[in-house]
Backbone bond lengths (Angstrom), bond angles and torsions (degrees), N, CA, C in turn:
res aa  C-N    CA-C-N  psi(-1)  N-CA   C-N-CA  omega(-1)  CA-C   N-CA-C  phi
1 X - - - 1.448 - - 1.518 110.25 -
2 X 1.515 99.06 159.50 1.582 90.23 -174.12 1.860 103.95 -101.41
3 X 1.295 91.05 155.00 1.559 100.46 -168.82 0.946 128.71 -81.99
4 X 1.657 149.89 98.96 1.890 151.93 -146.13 1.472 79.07 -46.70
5 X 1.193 122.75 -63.39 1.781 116.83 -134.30 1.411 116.31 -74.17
6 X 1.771 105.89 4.10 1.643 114.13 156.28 1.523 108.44 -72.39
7 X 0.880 120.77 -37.05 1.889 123.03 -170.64 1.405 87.54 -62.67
8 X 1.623 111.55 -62.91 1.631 106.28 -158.14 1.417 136.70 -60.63
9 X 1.894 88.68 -14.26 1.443 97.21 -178.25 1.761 93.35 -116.42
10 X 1.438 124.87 44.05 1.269 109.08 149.43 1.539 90.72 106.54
11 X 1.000 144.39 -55.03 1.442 151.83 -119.84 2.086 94.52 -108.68
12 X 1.490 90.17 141.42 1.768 102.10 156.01 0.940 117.83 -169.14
13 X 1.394 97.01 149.92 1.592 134.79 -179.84 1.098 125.43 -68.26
14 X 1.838 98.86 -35.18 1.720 99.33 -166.35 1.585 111.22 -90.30
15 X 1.263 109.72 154.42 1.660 104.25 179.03 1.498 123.50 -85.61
16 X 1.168 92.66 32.36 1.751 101.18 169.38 1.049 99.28 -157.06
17 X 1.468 116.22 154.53 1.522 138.94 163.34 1.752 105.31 -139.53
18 X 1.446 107.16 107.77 1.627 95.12 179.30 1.554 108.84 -127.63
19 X 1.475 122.39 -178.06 1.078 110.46 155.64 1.704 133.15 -111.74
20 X 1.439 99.71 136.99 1.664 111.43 -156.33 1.548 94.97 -122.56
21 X 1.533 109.65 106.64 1.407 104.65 153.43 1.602 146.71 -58.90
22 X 1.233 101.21 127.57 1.781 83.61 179.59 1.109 134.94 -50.53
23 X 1.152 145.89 -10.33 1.200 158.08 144.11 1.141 109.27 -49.03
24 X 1.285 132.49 -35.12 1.763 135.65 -177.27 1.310 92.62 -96.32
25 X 1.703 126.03 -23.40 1.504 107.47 -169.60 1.607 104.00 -102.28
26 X 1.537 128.78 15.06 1.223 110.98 164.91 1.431 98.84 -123.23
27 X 1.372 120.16 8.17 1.286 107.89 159.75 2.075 120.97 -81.78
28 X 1.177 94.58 -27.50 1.031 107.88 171.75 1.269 122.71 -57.85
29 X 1.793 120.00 -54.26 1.013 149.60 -168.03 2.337 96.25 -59.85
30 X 1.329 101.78 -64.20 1.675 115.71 162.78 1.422 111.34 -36.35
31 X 1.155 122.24 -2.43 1.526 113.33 -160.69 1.362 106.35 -139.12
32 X 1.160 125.67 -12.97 1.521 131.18 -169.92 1.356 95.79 -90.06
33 X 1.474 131.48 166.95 1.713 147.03 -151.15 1.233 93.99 -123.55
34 X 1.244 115.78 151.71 1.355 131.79 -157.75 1.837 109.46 -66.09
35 X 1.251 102.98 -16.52 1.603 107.05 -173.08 1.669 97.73 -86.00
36 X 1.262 121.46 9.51 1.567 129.39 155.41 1.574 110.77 -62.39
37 X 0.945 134.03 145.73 1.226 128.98 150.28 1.892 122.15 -129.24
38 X 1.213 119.18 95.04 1.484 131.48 -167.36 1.696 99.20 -93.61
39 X 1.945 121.33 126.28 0.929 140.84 175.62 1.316 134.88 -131.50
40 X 0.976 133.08 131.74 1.692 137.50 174.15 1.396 99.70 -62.69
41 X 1.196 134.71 120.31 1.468 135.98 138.82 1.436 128.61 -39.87
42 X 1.285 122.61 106.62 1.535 107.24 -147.61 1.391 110.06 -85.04
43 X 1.590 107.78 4.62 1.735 94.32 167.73 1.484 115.14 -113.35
44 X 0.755 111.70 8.05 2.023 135.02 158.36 1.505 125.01 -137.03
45 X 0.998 82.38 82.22 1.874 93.44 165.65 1.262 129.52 -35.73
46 X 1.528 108.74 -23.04 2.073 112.86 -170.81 1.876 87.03 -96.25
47 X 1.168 136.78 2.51 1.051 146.93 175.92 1.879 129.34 -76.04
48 X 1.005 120.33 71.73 1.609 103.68 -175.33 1.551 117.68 -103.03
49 X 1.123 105.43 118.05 1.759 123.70 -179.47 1.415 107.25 -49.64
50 X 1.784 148.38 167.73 0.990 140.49 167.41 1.861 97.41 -146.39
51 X 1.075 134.17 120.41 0.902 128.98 -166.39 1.712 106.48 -133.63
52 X 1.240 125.53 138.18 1.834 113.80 167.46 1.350 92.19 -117.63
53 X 1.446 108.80 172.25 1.653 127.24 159.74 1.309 118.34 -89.78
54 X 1.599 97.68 124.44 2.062 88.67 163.02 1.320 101.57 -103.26
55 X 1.886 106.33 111.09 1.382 99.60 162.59 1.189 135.90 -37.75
56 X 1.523 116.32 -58.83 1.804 134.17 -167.66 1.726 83.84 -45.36
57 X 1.189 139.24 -73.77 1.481 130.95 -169.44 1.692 138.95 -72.42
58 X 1.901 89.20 3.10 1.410 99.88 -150.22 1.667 134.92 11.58
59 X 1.787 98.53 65.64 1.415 100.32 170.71 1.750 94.17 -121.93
60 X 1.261 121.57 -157.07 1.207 134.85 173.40 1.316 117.09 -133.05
61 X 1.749 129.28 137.19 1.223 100.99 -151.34 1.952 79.99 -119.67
62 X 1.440 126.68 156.84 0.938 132.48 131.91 1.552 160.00 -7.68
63 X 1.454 122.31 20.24 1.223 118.51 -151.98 1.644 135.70 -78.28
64 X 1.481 78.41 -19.61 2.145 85.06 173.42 1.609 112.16 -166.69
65 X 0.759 119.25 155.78 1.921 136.74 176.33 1.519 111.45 -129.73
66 X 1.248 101.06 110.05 1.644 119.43 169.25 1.474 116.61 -87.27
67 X 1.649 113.07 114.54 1.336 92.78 161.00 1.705 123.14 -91.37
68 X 0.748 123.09 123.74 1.339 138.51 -174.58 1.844 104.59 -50.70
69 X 1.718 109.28 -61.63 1.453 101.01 177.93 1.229 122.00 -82.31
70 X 1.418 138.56 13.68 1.507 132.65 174.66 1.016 92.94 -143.63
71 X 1.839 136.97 36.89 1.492 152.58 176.04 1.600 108.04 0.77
72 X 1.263 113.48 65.88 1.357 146.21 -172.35 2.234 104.16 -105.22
73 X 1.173 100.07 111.49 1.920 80.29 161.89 1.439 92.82 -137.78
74 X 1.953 94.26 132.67 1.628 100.60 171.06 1.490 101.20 -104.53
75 X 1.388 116.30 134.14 1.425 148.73 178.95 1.253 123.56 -124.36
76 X 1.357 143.95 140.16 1.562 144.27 122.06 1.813 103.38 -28.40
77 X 1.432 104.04 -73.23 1.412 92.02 -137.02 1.841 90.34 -114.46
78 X 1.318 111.40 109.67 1.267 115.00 -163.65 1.438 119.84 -80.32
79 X 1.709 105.29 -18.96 1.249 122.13 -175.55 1.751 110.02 -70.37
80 X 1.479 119.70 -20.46 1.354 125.01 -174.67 1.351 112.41 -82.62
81 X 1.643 113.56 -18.53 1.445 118.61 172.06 2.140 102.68 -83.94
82 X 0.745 96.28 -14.14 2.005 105.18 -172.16 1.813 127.70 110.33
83 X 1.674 108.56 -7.21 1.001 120.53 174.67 1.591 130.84 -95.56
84 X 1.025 133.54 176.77 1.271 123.44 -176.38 1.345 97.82 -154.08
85 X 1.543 115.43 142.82 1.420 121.07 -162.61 1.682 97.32 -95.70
């Protein structure tokens, strides 16, 4: 999994950084299937975690972080949020 405290200190992992309005990001959020899992970062609040399950390993893998106040989401795979870079 990828680690919050790269975002916080500047740093990323993911191969995208775009911009996603909130309005597109809680519509999105309404629409995704329960094997989504959407989270507040509990030491930054403008922060929301996005996480799925891989059964075959039963772990959960990492897939994107929204910041809420500079409506920023960094992703790999941008097409799973509805956008395309």
């Amino acid at each position: 999994m990828k680690q919050i405290n790269e975002y916080l200190q500047g740093g990323n992992t993911f191969k995208n950084e775009v911009r996603y309005s909130k309005s597109d990001w809680e519509k999105w959020k309404k629409a995704t299937t329960e094997d989504v899992l959407v989270g507040n970062y509990e030491d930054d609040k403008d922060l929301e975690l996005v996480y799925i399950p891989d059964h075959n390993d039963k772990k959960i893998e990492h897939i994107g972080t929204y910041n809420k106040k500079k409506e920023i989401l960094w992703c790999d795979d941008i097409a799973f949020f509805g956008h395309e870079v």
